[in-house]
N, C-alpha and C positions, 0 to 999 in steps of 0.2 A: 674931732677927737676919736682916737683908735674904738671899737669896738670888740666886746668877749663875750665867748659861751662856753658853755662846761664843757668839760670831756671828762669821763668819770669810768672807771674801769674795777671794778670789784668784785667782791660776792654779799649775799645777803645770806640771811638766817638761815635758808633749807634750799637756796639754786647756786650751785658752782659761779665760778668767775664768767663773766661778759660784761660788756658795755652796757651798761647803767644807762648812761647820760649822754649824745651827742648833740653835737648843734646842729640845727636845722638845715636840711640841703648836703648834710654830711653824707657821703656814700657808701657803698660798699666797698670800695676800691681805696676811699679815702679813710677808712677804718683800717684795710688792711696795708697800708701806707703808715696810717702809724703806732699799727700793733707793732709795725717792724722794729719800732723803738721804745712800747712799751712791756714787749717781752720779757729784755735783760732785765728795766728795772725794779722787776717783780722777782728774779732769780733771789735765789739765796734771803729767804726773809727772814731768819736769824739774826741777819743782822742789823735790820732796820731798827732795832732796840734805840732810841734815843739817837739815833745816824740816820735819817730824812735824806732822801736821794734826789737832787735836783737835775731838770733838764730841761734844753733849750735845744729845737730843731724846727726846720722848715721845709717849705721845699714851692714850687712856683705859685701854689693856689694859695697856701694856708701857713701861718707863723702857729707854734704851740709851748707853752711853757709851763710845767707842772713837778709834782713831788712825788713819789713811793712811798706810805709810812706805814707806820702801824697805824688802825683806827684809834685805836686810845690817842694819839697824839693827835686827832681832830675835832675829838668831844670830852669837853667838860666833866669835869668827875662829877659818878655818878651815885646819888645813895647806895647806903647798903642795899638797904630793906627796896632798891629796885626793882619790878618785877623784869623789866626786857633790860636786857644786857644788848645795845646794838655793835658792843666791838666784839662781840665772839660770836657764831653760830652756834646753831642748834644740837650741836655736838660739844658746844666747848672750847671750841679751838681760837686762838685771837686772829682777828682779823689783820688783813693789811688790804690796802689799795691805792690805786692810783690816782687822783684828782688833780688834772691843770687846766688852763684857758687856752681857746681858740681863739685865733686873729682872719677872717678872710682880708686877702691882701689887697689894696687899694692905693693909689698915690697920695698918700698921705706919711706923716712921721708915726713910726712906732717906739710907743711907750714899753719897756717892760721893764716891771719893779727890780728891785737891787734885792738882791742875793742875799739870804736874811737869818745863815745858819739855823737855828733849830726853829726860829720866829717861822709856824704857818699858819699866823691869824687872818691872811688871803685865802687861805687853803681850807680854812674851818667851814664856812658855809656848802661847801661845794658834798659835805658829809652829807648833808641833807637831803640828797638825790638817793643816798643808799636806804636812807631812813623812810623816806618815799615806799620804796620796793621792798620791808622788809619784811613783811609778809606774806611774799608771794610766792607760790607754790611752782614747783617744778615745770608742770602740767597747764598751767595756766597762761595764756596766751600773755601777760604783760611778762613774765619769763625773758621771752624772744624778741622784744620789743621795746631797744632802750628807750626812755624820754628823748624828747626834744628840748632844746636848751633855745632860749633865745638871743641872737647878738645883745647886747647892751652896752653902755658907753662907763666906762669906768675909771675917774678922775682921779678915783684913789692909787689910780698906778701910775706911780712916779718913778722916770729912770734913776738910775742907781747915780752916786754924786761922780763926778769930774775930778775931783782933786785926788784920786787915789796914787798912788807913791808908788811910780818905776814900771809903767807902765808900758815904756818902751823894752823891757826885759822881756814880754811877751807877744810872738811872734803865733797864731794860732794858725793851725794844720787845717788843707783843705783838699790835699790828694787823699782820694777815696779806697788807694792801696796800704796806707797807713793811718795810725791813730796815737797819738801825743799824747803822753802821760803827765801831765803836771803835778808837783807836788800837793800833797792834801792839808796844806798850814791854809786855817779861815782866811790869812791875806791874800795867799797868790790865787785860793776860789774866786773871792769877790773882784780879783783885778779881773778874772779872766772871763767870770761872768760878766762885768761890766764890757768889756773887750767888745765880746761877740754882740751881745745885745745890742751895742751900737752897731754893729753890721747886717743884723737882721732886716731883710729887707733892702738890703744897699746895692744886690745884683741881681738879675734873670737868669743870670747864667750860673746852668746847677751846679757848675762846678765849685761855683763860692756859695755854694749856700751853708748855714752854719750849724752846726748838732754838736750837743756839748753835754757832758754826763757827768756830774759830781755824787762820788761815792760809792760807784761799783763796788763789789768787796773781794774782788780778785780780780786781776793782769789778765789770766785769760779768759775773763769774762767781756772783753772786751774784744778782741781775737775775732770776736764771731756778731758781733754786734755792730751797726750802725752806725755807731759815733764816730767823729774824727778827731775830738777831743776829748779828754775824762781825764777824772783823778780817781785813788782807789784810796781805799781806809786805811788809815795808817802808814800810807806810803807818800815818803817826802824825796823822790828822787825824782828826777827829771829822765823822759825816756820816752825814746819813738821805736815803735814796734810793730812787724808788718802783720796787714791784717791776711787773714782767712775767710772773709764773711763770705757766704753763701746761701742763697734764697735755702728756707729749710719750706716745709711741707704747712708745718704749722702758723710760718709767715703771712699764710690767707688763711683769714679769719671762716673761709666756709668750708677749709679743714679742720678749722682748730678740734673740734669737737669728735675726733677719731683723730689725735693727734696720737695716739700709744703705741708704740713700735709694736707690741705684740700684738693689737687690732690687726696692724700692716701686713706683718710676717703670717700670721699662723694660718691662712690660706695659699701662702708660695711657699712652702716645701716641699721638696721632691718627695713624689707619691711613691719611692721606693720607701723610703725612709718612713712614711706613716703608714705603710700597709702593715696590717695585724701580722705580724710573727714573721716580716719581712728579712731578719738579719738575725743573726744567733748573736745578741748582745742581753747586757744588762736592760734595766730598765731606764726609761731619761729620765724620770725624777723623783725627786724624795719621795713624792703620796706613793709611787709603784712599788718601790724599796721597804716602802712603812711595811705596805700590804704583801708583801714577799714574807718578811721578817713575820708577819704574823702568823700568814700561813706555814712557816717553819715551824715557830712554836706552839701553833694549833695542833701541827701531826706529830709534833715528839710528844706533846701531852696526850695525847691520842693514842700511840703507838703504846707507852707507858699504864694507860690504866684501862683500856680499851683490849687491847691484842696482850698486853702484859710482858712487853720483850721490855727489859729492862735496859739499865748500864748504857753504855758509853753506842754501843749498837741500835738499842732502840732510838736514840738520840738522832743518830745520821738519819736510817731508815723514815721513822718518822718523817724529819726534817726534813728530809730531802723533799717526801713523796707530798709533802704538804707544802712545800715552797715552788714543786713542777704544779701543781691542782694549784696555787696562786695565781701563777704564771700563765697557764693555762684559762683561765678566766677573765684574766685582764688583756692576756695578749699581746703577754711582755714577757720576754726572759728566756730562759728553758721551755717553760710550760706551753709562750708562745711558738719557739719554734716547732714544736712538735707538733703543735692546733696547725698550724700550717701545712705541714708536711701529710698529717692525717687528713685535713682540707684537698689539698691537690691529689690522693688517693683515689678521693671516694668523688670527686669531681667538682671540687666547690673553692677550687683555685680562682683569683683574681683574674688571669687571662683566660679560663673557660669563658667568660661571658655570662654564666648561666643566672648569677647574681644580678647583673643589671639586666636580664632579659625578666628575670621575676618580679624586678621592681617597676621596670616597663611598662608587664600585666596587670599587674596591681593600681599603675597609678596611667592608665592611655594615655595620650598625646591627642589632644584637639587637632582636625585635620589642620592641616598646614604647617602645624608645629615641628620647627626642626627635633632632631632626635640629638641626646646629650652629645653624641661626638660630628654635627653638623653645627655644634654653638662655636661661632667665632671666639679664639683666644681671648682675647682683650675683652670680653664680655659678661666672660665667668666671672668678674669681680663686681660686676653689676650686682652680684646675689648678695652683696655682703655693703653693711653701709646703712646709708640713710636712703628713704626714696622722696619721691613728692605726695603730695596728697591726694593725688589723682592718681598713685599705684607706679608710675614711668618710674627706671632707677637713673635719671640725668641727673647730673648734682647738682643742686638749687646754688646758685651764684651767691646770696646771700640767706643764710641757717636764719636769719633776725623773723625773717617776716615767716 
């Protein structure tokens, strides 16, 4: 008889989303093998309101098959007068997560349950592993360190029945260049879950192995995802569509954690464009603009009960001389070009040198130490990140431990 173990992907009260729960033996490589497919169905959780996202994939070691929901639809209502509320965190906000079962693959027949619309009273236990962890602190080593789940044999999972009606109508997709849209009427779900579930396991060769997604909540959510089959919400047409998918950054689980485009970016900009008073522009954004505006009308108030130049005159002067002294401060605008321009005067330009020669002296170099423009390219990015806990900035293969 098949054997299961959790896999359980969420968040708790006060630590962001990670792996809660894997099975024992599980890896690093094979976490991020199947973040690859439980990315998408965490995307868009608006819509998971009462629309439970099923899915079915594999691949040569491991069969997986689980849901996306909201946590309210995994626990029991709960009193008012409750004091832990475990589907929302510590801010308020409702939960969702991901909980399915693991198969390590064996020559043996694989059971997997029949497709069961909104029914996830399989799926209910599996909350438990969140409830486990929901106390745990950011900083605290069980954090970083999902559960281990252990195989178990589980009787109550009975494949989905035989007799379903037209079954030959469905022909399931297994070029990795496209992904098959099927209608999202509860009938052609359950045919097509039935379908693949009997093929699970039925070939070594990856080209047939089978990933199947019920209830995406957009077409192009799909585009960029995994699956070779799916259906999306509310859509009952039939339709194959070429995919786009592309390894993203955040697909290995020991980036996810500085997955934010602007972590990425805001160390590769051309050092023309962030030197202080570089370009006679505007300011790049709103807080500069705020602090502009303010300084305008700090120096027309100014100019008005201060110097006493009234009217429409005092207004400019003012405003100007108080929006160039904004400028000037922050090292944006007018103000900045002119800090510049006074800068390289008086000798305190960027390609003087004189600037990193003073921070040079201030801060020595231990013998041996290369000097800031002896550090290899590709190395400056080492400064920015996570490191190890021996101080090296190599990237730990797996963020868990």
């Amino acid at each position: 008889m098949s054997q299961w173990a959790a896999l359980v992907y969420g968040r708790t009260s006060e630590v962001d989303f990670r792996f809660i729960s894997v099975p024992i033996g599980f890896t690093v490589e094979d976490r991020d093998w199947a973040w690859k497919y439980i990315r998408p169905m965490m995307r868009s959780a608006e819509s998971l309101y009462e629309q439970p996202r099923w899915c079915l994939f594999e691949n040569e070691k491991y069969c997986i098959f689980g849901v996306s929901c909201m946590a309210s639809d995994l626990v029991e209502a709960q009193e008012e007068n409750s004091i832990i509320d475990i589907t929302r965190d510590s801010k308020g906000r409702a939960l969702y997560v991901f909980v399915g079962y693991v198969l390590k693959k064996i020559n043996e027949t694989i059971h997997i349950p029949q497709y069961s619309s909104n029914s996830l009273s399989l799926f209910k236990p599996l909350y438990n592993y969140v409830e486990d962890q929901w106390s745990l602190k950011s900083f605290q080593l069980g954090s970083k360190n999902p559960i281990e789940s252990v195989y178990e044999e589980r009787p109550d999972f009975i494949s989905s029945p035989s007799d379903l009606l037209n079954l030959e109508q469905i022909t399931p997709n297994y070029q990795s260049d496209f992904v098959a849209l099927w209608s999202s009427s509860e009938k052609e779900k359950s045919q097509l879950w039935h379908i693949l579930s009997q093929k699970v396991g039925s070939s070594s060769n990856s080209d047939n192995f089978v990933s199947l997604c019920l209830g995406l909540a957009a077409k192009k959510e799909f585009v960029s995802a995994p699956f070779l089959n799916g259906t999306v919400i509310d859509d009952f047409d039939r339709e194959t569509i070429k995919k786009r998918y592309q390894p993203h950054p955040s697909d290995t689980l020991s980036t996810f954690p500085i997955e934010k485009d602007y972590e990425k970016n805001e160390f590769s900009k051309d050092s023309a464009s962030s030197r202080p008073g570089a370009d006679f522009s505007v300011s790049e954004n709103g807080a500069d603009r705020f602090l502009e505006a303010i300084g305008a009308l700090g120096g027309a108030a100014l100019a008005s009960k201060v110097f006493r130049v009234k009217g429409v005159l005092g207004c400019l002067i003012g405003g100007g001389l108080g929006w160039i002294t904004t400028g000037w401060l922050s090292n944006k605008g007018v103000g900045g070009y002119l800090r510049s321009v006074v800068d390289s005067l008086i000798g305190l330009s960027p390609d003087t040198n004189l600037q990193r020669e003073d921070s040079d002296n201030r801060n020595p170099r231990r013998q041996g130490e290369p000097s800031r423009d002896e550090v290899p390219e590709e190395s400056v990015g080492d400064r920015y990140g996570f490191r190890r806990k021996d101080g090296s900035a190599e990237e730990d293969s797996d963020w868990f431990s």
